[in-house]
DSSP file (Angstrom, degrees, kcal/mol; ACC not computed):
  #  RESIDUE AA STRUCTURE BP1 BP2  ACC     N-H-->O    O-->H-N    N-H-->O    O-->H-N    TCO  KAPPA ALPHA  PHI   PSI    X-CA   Y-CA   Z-CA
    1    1 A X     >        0   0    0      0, 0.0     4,-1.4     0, 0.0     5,-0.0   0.000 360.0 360.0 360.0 -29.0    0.0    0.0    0.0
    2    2 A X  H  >  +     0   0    0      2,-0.3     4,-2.7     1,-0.2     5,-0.1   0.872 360.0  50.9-103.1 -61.9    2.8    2.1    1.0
    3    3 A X  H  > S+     0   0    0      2,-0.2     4,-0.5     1,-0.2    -1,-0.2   0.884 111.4  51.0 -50.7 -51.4    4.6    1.5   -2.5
    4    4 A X  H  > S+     0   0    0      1,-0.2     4,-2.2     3,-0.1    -2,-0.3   0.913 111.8  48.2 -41.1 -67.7    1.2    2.5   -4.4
    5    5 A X  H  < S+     0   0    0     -4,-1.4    -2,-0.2     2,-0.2    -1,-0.2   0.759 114.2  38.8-103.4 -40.9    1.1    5.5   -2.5
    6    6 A X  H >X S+     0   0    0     -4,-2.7     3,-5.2     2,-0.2     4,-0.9   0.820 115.8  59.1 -73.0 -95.3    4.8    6.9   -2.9
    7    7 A X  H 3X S+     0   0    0     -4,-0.5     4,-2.0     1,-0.3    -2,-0.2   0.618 104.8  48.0  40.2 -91.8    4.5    5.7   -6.3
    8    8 A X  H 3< S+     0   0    0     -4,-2.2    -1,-0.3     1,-0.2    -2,-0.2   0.347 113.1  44.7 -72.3  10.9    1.7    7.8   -6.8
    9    9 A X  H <> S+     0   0    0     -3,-5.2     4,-1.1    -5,-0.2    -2,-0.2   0.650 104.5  59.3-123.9 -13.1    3.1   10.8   -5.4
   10   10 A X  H >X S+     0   0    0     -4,-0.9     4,-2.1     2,-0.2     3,-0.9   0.945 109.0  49.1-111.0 -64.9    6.3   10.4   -7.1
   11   11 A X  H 3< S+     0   0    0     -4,-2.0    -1,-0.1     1,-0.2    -3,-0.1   0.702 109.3  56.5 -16.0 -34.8    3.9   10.6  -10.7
   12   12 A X  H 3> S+     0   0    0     -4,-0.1     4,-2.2     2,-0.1    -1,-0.2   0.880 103.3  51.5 -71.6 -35.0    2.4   13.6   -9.2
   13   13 A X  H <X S+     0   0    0     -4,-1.1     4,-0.8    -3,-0.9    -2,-0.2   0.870 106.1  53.7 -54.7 -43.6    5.5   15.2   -8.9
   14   14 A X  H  < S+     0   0    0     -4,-2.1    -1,-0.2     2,-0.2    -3,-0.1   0.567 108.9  44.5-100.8  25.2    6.4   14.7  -12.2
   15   15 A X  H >4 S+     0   0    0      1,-0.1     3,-0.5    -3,-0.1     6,-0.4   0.605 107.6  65.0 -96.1 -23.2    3.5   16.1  -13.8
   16   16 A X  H 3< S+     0   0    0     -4,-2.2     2,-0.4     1,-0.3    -2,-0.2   0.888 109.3  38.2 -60.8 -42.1    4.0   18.9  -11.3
   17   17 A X  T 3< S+     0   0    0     -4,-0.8     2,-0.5    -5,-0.1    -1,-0.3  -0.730  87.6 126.8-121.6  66.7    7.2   19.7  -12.9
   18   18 A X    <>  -     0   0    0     -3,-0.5     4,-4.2    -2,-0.4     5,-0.1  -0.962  68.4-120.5-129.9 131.0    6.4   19.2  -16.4
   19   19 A X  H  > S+     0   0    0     -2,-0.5     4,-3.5     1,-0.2    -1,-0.1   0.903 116.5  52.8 -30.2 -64.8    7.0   21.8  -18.9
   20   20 A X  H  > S+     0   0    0      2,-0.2     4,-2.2     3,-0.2    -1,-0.2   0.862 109.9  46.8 -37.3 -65.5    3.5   21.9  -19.8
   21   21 A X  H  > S+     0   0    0     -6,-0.4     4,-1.3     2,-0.2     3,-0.3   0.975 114.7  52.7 -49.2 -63.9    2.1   22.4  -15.8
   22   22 A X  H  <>S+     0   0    0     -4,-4.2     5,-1.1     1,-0.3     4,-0.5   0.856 106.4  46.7 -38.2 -72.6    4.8   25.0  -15.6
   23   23 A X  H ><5S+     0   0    0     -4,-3.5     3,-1.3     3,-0.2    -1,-0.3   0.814 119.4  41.0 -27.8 -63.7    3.5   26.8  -18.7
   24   24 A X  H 3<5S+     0   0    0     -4,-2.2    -2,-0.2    -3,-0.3    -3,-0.2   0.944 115.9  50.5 -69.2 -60.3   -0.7   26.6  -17.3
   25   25 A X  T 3<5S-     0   0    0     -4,-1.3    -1,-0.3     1,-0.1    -2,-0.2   0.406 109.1-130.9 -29.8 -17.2    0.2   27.4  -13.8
   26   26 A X  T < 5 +     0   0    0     -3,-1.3     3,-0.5    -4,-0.5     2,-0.2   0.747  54.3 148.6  71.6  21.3    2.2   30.4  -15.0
   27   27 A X      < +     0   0    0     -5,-1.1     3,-0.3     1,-0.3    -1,-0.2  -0.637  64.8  23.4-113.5 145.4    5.5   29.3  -12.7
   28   28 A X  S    S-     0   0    0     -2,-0.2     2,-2.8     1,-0.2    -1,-0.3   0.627  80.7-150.0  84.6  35.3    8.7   30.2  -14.1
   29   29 A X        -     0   0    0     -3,-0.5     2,-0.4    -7,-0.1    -1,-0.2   0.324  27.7-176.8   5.8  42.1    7.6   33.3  -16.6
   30   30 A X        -     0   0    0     -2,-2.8     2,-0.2    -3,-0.3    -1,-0.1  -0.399  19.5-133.0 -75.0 128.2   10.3   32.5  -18.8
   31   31 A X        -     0   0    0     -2,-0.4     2,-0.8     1,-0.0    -1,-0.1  -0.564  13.5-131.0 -78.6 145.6   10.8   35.0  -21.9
   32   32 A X        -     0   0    0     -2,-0.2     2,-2.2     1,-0.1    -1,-0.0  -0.814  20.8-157.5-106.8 127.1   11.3   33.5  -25.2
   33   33 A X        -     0   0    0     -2,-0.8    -1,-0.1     3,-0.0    -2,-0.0  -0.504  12.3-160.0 -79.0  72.1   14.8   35.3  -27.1
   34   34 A X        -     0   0    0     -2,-2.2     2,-0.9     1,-0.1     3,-0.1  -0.235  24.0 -96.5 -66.0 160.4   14.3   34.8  -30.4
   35   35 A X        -     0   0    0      1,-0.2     3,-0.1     3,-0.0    -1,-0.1  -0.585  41.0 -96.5 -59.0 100.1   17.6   35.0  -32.5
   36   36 A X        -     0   0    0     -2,-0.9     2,-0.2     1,-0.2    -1,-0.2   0.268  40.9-106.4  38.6  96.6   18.5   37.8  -34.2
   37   37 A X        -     0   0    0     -3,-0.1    -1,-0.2     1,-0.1     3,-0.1  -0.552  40.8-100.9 -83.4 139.8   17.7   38.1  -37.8
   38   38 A X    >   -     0   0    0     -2,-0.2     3,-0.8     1,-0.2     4,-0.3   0.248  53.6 -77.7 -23.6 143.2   20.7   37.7  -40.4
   39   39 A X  T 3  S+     0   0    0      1,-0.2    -1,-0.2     2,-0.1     0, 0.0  -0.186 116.0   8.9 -46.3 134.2   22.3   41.1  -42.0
   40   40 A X  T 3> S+     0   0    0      1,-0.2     4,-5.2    -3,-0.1     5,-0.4   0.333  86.7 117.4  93.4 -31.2   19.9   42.3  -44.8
   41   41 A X  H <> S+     0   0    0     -3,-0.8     4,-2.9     1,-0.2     5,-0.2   0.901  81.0  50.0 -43.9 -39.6   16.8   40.1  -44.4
   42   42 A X  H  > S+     0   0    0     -4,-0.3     4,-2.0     1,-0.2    -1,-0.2   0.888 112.1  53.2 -84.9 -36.9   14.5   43.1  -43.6
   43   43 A X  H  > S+     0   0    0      2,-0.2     4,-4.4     1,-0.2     5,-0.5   0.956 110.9  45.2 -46.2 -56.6   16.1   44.6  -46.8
   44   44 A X  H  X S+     0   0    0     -4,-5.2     4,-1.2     1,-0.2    -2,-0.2   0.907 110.6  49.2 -71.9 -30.2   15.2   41.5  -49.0
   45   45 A X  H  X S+     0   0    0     -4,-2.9     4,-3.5    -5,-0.4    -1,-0.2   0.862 106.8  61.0 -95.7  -6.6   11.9   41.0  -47.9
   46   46 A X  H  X S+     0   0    0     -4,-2.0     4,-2.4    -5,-0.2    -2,-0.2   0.985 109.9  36.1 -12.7 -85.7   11.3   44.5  -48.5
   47   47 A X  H  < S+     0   0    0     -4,-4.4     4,-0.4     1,-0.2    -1,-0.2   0.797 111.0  65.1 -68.2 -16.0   12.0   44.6  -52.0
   48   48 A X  H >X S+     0   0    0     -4,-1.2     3,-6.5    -5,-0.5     4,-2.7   0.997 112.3  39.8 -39.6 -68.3   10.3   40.9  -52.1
   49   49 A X  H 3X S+     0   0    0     -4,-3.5     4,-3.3     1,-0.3    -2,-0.2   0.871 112.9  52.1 -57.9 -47.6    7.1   42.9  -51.1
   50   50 A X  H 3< S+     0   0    0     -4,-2.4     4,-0.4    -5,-0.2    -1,-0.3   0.614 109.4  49.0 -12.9 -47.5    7.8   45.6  -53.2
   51   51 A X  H X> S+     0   0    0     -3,-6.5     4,-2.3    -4,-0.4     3,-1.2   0.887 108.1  52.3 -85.4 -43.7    8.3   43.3  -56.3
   52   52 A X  H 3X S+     0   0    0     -4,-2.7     4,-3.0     1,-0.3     5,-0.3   0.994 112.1  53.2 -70.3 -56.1    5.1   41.3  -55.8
   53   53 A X  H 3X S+     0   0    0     -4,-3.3     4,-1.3     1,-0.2    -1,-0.3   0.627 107.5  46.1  -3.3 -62.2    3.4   44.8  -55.6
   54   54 A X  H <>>S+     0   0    0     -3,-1.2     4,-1.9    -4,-0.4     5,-0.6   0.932 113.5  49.0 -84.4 -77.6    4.6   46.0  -58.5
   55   55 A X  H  X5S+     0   0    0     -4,-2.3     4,-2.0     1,-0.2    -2,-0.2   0.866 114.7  42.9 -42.6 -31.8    3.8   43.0  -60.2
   56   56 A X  H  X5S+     0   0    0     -4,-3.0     4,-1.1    -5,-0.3    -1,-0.2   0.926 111.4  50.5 -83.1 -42.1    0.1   42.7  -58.9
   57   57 A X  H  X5S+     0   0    0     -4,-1.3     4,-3.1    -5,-0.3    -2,-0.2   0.925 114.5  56.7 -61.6 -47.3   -0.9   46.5  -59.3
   58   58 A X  H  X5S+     0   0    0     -4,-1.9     4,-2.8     2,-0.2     5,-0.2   0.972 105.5  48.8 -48.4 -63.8    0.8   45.6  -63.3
   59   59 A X  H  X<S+     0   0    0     -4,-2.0     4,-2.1    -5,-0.6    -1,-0.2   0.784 105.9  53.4 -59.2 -26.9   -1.4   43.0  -63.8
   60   60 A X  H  X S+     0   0    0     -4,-1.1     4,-3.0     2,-0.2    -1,-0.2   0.956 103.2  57.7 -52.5 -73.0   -4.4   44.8  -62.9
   61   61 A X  H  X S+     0   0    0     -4,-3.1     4,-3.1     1,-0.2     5,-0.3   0.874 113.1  42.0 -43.2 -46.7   -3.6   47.5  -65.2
   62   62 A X  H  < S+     0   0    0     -4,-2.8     4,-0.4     1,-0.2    -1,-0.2   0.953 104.6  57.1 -96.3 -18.7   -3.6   45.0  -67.8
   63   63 A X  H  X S+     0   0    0     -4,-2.1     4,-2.8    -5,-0.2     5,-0.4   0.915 111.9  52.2 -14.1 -68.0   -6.5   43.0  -66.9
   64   64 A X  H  X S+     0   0    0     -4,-3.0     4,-4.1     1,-0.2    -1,-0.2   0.952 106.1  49.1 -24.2 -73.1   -8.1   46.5  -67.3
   65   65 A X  H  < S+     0   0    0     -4,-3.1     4,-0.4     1,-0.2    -1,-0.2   0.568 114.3  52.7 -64.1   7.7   -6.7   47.5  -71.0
   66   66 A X  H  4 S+     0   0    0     -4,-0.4     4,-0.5    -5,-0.3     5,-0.2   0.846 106.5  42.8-109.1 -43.2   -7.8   44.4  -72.0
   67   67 A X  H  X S+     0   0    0     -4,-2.8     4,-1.7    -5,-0.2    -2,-0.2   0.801 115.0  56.1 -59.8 -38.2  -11.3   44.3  -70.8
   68   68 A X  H  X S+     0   0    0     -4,-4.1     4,-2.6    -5,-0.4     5,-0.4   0.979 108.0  43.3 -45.8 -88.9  -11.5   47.7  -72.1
   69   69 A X  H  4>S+     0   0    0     -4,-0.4     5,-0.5     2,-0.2    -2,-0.2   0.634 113.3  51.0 -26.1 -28.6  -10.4   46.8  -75.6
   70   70 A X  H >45S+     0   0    0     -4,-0.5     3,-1.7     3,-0.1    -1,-0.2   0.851 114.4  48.6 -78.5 -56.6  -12.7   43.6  -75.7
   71   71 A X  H 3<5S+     0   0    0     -4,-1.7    -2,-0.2     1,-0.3    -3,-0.2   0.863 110.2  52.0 -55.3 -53.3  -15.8   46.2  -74.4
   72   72 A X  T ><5S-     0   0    0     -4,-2.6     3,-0.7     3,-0.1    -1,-0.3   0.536 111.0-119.8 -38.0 -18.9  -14.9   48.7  -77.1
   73   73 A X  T < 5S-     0   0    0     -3,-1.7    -3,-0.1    -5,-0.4    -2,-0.1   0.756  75.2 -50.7  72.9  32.3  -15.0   46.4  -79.7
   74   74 A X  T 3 <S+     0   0    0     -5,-0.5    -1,-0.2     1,-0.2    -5,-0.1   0.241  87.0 151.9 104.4 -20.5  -11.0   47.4  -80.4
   75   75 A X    <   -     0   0    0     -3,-0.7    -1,-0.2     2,-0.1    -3,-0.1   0.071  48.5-137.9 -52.8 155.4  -11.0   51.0  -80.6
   76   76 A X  S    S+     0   0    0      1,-0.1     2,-0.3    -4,-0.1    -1,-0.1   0.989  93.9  46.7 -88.6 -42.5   -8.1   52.7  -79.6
   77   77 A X  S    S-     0   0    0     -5,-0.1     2,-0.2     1,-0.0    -2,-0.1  -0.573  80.7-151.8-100.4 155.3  -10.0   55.7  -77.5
   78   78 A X        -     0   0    0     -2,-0.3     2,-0.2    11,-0.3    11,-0.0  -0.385  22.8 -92.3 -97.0-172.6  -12.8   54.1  -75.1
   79   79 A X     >  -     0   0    0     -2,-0.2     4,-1.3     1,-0.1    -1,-0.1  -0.419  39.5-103.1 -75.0 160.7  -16.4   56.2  -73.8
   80   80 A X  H  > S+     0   0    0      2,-0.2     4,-1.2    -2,-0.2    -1,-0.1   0.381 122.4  63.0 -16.1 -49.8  -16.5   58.0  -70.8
   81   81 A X  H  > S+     0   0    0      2,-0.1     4,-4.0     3,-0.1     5,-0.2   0.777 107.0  37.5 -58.9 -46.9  -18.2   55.5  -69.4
   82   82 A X  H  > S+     0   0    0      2,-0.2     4,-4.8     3,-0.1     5,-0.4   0.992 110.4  62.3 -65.9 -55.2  -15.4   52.9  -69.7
   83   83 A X  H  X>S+     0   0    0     -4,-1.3     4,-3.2     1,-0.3     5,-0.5   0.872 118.3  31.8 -31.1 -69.8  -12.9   55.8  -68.9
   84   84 A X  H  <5S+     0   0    0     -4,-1.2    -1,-0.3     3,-0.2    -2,-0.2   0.898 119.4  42.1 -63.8 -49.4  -15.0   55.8  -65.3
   85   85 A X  H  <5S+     0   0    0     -4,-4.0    -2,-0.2     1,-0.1    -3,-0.1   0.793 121.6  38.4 -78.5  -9.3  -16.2   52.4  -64.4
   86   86 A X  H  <5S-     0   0    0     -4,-4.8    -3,-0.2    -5,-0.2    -2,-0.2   0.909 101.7-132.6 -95.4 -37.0  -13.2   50.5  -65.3
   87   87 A X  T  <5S+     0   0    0     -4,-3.2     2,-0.3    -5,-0.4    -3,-0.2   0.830  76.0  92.3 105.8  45.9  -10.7   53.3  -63.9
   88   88 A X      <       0   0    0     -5,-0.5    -1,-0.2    -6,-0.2    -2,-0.2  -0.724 360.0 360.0-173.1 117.4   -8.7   53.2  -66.8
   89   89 A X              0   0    0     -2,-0.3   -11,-0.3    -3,-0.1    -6,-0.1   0.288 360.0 360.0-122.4 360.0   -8.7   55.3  -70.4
């Protein structure tokens, strides 16, 4: 009985002291350091974001002149109309 019972207490203990219990209990507040990003990274994905930009705002535009051109039936200058709802003359 005595073996059961230390046993069981020596199982509480290590659930007591488990990473996990720490964490939900809030005991040991530890801060997490993350590393230091490599030279240049905030540079590169800069211009990453930058490029995709540029490329998506481009594609738009021609999405536009093309829908335009279909809706005109080919003319080189569009309505007024087009000019305004499509956002693009």
């Amino acid at each position: 009985m005595t073996s059961t019972c230390a046993l069981r207490s020596l199982e509480a203990l290590k659930v007591a002291s488990s990473p996990l219990t720490m964490l939900i209990a809030g005991a040991g507040h530890r801060q997490f350091h993350l590393p230091a990003p490599a030279p240049g990274v905030a540079q590169l994905l800069s211009s990453l974001v930058l490029l995709i930009l540029t490329y998506l705002v481009t594609l738009a535009d021609s999405g536009v002149l093309v829908l335009n051109t279909i809706i005109s039936g080919g003319r080189a200058h569009y309505s007024a109309f087009l000019c305004i709802f499509r956002g693009s003359c």
